[in-house]
C-alpha positions in Angstrom: 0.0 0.0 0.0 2.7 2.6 1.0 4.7 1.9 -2.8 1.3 2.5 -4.4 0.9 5.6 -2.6 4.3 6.9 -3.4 4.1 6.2 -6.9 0.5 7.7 -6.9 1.4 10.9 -5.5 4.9 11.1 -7.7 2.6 10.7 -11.0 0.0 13.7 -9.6 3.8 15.4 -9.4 4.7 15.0 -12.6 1.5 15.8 -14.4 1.2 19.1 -12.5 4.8 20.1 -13.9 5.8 23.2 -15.8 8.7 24.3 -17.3 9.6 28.1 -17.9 11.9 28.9 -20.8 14.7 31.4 -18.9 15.8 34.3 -21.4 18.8 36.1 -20.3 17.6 38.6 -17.6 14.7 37.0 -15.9 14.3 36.7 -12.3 12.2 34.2 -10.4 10.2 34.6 -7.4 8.8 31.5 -5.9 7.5 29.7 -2.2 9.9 26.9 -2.2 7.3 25.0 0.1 5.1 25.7 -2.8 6.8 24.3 -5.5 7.7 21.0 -2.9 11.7 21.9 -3.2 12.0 20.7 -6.7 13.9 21.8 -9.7 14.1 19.6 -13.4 17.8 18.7 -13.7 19.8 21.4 -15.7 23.6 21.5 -17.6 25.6 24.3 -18.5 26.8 27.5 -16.8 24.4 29.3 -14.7 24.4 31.9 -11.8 22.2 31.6 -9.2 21.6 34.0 -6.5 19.4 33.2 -3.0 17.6 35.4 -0.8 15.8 33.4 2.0 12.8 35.5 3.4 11.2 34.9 6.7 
């Protein structure tokens, strides 16, 4: 029951997925509880700055 239920929730993950297209000069802005920590595996050079708000 609790691999079903894994699996089930992982899929509902998935299908509720978006990807944004960066262009050079956006910012994002997001609730990192909202968006369950996640982040779609990436390559090449980035920059990433972090600003942790309470």
């Amino acid at each position: 029951m609790e691999l079903y239920l894994i699996a089930h929730i992982r899929q509902k993950i998935w299908l509720s997925a978006v990807s944004i297209q960066w262009q050079k000069g956006d910012v994002l802005i997001l609730d990192n509880l909202l968006v369950q920590h996640g982040r779609m595996s990436f390559e090449g050079p980035r920059q990433m700055f972090v600003s942790i708000l309470k």
